[in-house]
C-alpha positions in Angstrom: -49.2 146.1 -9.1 -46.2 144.2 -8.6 -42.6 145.2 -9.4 -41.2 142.7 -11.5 -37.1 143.0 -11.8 -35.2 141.4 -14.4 -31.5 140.5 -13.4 -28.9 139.8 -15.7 -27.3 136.9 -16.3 -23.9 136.8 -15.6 -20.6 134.9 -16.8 -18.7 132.5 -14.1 -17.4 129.7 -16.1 -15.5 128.8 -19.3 -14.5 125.6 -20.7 -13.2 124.2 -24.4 -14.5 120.7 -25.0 -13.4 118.3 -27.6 -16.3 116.3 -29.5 -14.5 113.9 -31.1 -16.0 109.9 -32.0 -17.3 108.8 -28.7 -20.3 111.2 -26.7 -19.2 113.8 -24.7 -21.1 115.7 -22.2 -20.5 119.2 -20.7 -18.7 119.1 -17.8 -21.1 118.4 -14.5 -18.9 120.2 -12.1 -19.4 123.3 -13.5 -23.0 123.7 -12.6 -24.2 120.7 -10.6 -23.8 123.0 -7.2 -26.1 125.6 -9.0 -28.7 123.4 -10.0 -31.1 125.8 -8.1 -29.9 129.3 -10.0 -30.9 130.4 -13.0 -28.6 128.9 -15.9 -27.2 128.9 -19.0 -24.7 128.0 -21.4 -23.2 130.4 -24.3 -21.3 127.7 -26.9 -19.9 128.0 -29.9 -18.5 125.3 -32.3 -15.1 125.3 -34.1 -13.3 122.9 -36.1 -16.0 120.8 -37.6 -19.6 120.1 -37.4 -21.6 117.9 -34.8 -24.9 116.5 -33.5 -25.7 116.7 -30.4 -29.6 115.8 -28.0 -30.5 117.5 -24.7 -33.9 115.6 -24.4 -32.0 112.6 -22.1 -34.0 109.5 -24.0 -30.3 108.7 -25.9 -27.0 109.5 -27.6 -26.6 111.3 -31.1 -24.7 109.6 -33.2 -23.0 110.4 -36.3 -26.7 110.7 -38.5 -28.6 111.1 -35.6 -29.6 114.2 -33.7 -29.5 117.9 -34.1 -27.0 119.3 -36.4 -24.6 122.0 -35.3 -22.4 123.4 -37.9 -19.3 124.9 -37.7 -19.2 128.5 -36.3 -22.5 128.4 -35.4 -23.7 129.3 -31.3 -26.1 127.3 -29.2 -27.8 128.5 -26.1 -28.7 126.3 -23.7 -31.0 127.6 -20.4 -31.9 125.4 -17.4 -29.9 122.9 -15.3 -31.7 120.0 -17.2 -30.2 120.8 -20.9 -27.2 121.5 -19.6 -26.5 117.9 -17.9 -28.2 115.8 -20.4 -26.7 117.8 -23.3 -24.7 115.0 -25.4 -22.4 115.7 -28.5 -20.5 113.9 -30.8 -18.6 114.0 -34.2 -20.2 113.9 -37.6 -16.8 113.3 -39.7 -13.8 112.6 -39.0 -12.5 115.4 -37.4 -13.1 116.8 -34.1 -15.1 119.9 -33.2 -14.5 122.1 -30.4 -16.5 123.8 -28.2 -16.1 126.9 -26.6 -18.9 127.5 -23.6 -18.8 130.2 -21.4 -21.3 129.3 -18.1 -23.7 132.2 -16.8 -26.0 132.2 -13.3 -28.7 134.8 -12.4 
């Protein structure tokens, strides 16, 4: 029988991004050159709540997409949701994201 090992991920990366009225995207050149590891992405929202899409067929908008409220995490795994993640604002005020960038 095979042994099958597990490997943790670990964290190489932090950013804080500002979602405010126009999309926004998580920055590329923090995992582009990894595309062939094991990802992920630990975020949490502050500030105010969002919408955001990681299927790549189009932009949230304001009404449109998955809601993310304030305080609330998100895990994203794979190099695909990560660069077609897309966020933006649902009110007037911006939300922040805090994202911390793990490899296996």
């Amino acid at each position: 029988m095979a042994q099958v090992e597990f490997k943790p991920f670990i964290p190489y990366d932090y950013e804080s991004l500002t979602v405010g009225s126009a999309v926004v995207s998580l920055t590329s050149s923090k995992f582009a050159s990894l595309a062939s590891l094991s990802l992920r992405a630990f975020i949490t929202l502050e500030s105010a709540p969002i919408r955001f899409r990681i299927d790549g067929a189009g932009n949230p908008t304001a009404t449109e997409g998955h809601l993310l409220e304030t305080n609330q995490n998100l895990m994203l795994e794979g190099y695909e949701c990560l660069n077609q993640f897309r966020a933006i604002r649902t009110t007037g005020v911006d939300g922040i994201l805090k994202i911390t960038y793990e490899k296996q």
